[in-house]
Backbone as numpy.savetxt, mean C-alpha at the origin, in Angstrom:
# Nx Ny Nz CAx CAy CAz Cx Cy Cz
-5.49 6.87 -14.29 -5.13 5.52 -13.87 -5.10 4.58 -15.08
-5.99 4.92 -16.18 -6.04 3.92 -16.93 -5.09 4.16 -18.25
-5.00 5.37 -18.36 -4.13 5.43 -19.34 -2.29 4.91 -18.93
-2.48 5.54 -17.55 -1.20 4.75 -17.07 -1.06 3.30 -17.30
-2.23 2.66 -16.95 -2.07 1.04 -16.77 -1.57 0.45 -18.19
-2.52 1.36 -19.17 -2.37 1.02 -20.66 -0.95 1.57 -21.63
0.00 1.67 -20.76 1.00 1.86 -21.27 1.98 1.46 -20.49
1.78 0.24 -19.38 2.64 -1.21 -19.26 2.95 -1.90 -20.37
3.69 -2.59 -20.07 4.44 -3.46 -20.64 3.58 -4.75 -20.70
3.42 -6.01 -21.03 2.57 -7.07 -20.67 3.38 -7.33 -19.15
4.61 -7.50 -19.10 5.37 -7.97 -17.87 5.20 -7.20 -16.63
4.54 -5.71 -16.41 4.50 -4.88 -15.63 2.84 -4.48 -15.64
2.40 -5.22 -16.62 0.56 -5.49 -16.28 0.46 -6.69 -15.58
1.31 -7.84 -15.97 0.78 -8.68 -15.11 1.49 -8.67 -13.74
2.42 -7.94 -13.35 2.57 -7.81 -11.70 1.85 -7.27 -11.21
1.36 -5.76 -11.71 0.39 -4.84 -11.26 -0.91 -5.80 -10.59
-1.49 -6.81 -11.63 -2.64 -7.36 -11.71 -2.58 -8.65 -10.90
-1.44 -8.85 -10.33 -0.84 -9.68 -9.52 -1.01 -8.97 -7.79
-1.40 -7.90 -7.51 -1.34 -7.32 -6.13 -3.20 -7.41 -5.96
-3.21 -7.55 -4.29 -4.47 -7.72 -3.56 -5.64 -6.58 -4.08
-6.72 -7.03 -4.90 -7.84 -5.81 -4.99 -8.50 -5.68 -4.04
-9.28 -4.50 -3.76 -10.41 -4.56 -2.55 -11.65 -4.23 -3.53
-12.60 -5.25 -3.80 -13.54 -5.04 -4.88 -14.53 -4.11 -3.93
-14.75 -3.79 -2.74 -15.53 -3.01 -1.82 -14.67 -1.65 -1.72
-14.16 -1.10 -2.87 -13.98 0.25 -2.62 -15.22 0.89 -2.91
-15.19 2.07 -1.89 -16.85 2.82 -1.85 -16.78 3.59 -3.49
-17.69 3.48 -3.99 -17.84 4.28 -5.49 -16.82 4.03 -6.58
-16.33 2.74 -6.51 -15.41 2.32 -7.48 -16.20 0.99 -8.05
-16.71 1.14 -9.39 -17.12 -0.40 -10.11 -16.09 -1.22 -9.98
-16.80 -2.48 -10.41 -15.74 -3.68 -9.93 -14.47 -3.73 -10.78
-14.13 -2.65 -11.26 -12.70 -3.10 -12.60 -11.85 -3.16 -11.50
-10.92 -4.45 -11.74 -9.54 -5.00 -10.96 -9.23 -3.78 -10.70
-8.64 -2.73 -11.96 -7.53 -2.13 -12.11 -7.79 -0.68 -10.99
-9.04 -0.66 -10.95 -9.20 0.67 -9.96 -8.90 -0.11 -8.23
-10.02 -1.13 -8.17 -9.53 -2.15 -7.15 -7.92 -2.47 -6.35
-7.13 -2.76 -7.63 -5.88 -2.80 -7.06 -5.26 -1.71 -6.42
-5.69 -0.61 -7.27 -5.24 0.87 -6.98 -5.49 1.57 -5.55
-6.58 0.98 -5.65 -7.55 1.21 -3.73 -6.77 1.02 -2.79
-6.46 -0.35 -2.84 -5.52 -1.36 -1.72 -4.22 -0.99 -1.81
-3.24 -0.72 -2.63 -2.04 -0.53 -2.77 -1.79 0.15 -2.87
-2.38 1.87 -3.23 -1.61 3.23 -3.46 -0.61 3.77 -2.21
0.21 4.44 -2.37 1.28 5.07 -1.72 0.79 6.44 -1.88
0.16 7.47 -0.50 0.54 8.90 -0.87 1.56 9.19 -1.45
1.92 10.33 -2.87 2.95 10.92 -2.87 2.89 12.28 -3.26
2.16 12.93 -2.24 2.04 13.88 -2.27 0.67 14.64 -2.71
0.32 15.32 -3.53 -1.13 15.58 -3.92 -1.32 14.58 -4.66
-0.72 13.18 -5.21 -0.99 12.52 -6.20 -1.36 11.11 -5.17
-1.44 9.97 -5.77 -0.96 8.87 -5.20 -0.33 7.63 -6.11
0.46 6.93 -5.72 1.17 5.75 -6.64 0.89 4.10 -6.16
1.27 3.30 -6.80 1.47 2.23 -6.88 3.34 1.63 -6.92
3.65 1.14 -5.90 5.02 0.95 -6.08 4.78 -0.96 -5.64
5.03 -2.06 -6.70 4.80 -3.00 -6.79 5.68 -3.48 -5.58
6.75 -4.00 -4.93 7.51 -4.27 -4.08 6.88 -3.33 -2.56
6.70 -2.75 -2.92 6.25 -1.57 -1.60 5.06 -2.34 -0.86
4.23 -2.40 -2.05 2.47 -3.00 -1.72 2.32 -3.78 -0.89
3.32 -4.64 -1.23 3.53 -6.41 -0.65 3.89 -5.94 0.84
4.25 -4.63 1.82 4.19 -4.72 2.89 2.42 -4.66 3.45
2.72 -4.88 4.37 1.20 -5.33 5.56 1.92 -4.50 6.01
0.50 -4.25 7.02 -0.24 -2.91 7.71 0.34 -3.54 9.82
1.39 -2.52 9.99 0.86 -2.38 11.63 0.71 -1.20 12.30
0.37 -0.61 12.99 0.64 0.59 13.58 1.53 0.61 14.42
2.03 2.41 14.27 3.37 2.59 15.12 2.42 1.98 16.59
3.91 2.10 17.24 4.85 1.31 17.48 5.48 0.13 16.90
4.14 -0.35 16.19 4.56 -2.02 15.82 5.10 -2.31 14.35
4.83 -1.06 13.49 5.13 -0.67 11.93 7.29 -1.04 12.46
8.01 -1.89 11.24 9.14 -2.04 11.25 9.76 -1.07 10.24
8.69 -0.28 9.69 9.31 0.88 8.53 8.42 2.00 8.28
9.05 3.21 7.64 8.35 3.74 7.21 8.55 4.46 5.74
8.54 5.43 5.47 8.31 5.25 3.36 8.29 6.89 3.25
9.02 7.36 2.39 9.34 8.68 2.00 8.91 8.24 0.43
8.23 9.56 0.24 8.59 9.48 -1.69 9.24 11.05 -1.46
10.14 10.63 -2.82 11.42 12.11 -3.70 10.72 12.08 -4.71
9.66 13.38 -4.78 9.40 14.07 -6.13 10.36 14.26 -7.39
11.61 14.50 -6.35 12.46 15.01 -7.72 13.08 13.48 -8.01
12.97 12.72 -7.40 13.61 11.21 -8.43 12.29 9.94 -8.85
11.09 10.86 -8.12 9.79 9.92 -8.51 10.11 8.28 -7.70
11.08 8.39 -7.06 11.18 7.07 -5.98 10.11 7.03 -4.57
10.21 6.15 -4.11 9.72 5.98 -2.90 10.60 5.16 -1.88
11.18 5.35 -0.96 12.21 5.09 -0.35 11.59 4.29 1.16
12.10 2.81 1.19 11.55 2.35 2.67 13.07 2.95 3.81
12.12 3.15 5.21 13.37 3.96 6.33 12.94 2.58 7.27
14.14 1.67 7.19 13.71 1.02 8.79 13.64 1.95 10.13
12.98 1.59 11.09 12.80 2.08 12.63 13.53 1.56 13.57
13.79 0.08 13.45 14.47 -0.72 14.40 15.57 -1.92 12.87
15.56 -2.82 13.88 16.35 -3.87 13.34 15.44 -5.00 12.94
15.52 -5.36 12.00 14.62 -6.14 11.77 15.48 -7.56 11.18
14.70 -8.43 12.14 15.34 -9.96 12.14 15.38 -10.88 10.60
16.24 -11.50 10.17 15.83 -12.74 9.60 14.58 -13.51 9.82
13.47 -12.95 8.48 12.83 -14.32 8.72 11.53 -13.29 9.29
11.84 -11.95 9.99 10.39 -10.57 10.44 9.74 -10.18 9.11
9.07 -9.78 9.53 7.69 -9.67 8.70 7.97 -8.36 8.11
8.24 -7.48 7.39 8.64 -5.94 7.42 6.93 -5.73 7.18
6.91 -4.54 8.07 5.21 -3.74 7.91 5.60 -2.19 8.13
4.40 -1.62 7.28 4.29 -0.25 7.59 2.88 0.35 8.19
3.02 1.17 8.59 1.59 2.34 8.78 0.96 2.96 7.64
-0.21 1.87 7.55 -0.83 2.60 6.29 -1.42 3.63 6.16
-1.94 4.07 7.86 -2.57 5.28 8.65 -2.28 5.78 9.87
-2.22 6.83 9.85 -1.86 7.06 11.67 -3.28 6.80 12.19
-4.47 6.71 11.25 -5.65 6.08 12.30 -6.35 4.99 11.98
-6.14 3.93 13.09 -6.33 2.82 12.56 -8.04 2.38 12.45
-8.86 3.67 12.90 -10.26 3.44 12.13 -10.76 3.78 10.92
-9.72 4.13 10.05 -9.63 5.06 8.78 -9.33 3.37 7.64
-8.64 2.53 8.24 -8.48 1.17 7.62 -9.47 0.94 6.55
-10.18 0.20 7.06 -11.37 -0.16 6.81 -11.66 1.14 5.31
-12.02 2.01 5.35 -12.83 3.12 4.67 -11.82 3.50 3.41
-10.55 3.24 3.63 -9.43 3.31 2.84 -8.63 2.31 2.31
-8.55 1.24 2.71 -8.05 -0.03 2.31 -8.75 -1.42 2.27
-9.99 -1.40 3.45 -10.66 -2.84 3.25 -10.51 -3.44 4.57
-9.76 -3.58 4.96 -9.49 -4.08 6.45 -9.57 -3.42 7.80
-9.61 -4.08 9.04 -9.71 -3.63 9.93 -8.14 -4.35 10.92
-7.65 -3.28 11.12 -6.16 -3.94 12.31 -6.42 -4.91 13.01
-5.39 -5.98 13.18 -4.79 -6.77 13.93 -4.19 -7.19 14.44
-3.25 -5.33 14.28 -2.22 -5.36 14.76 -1.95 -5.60 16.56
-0.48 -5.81 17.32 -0.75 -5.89 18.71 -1.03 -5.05 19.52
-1.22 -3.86 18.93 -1.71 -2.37 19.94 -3.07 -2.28 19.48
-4.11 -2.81 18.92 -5.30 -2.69 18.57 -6.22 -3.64 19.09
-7.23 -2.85 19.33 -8.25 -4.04 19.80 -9.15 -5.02 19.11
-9.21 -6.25 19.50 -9.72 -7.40 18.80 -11.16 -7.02 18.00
């Protein structure tokens, strides 16, 4: 992680360092840079990533998720798939888990989404 971080650009450290940390990741000291990594990684496969534009979606569960997210090994992309139509002005969200008690233990939060309980 860190050698990655350390071979940004200044312009692509400070977006990185620009996305939500969760300083309560279990067994992670307080460095931002692992922090950010917590909250924002993308499975891609045995690995996991950071895709800056991606991050910036919020969390609903299916049914209520407006997308969902492929990564291509062979082009190192990560690709958003809308589900429905999504309005001018909608919120685009994905499923950060198919279980939404796993939240919390993996990202920091607990759902609020409209199929979840208060």
């Amino acid at each position: 992680l860190y050698e990655a971080y350390h071979s940004f650009t200044e312009e692509q450290a400070a977006a990185y360092l620009s996305l939500h940390p969760w300083a309560g990741y279990p067994g992670y000291d307080k460095s931002k840079v692992k922090c950010i990594f917590a909250a924002n990684r993308f499975s891609t496969g045995p690995n996991s990533g950071v895709f800056l534009k991606s991050s910036r979606y919020n969390h609903a569960c299916h049914p209520f998720a407006t997308c969902t997210y492929r990564f291509d090994i062979t082009s190192n992309t990560l690709s958003t798939i809308v589900l429905n139509d999504i309005a001018i002005g909608q919120e685009i969200t994905i499923s950060y888990s198919p279980d939404p008690k796993s939240l919390y233990s993996n990202y920091g939060f607990y759902c609020d989404c409209p199929g979840c309980p208060p």
